[in-house]
N, C-alpha and C positions, 0 to 999 in steps of 0.2 A: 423530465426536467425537474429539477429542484433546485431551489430559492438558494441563494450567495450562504447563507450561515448555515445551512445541509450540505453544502458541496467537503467535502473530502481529501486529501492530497494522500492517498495509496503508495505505498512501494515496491515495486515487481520487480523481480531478477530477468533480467535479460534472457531470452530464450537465445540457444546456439544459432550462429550465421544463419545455417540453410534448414533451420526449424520452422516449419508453421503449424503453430501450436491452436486446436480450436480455442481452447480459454488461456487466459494467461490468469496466474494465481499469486496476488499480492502476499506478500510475508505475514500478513494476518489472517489468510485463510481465503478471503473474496477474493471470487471470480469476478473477470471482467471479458467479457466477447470482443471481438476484435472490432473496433471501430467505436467501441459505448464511451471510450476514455481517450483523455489528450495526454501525448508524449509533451510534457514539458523540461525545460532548458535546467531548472532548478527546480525546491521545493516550494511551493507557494498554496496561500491559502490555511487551513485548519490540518494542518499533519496527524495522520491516521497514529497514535501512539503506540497502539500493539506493533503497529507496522515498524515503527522506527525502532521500538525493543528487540525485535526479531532479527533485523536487519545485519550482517553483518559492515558495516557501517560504525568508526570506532568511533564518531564526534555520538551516537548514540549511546555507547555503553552503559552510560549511567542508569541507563532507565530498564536494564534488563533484570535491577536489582526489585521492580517493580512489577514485572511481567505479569504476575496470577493478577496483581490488580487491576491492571488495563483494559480487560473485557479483549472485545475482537472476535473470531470468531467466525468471518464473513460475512458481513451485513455491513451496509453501507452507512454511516448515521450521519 
């Protein structure tokens, strides 16, 4: 467990229908094991930066012009 201003909001690509994938891998590199992380409805919380640069996601774009600066990497912060 880590405290409300540690928590994170990741972005994973969807694995296929009939995939069960041991880790899934956010767009910034972190791993997550099945069960460590909550599927939520929207983005909420502190948004992972590398994650949304990476993302193909167009409301993002802007910050792809930013990518080397974002860190990421897979670690959770």
């Amino acid at each position: 467990m880590v405290g409300e201003s540690r928590r994170t909001c990741h972005l994973v690509p969807l694995p296929e229908a009939d995939a069960m994938p041991r880790l899934l891998t956010a767009f910034c590199g972190l791993r997550i094991a099945p069960g460590s992380g909550e599927v939520l409805a929207s983005p909420v919380g502190m948004p992972c930066e590398p994650c949304m640069a990476r993302s193909p996601v167009p409301a993002f774009a802007m910050l792809q012009h930013f990518h080397g600066r974002l860190g990421g990497g897979g670690t959770d912060r």
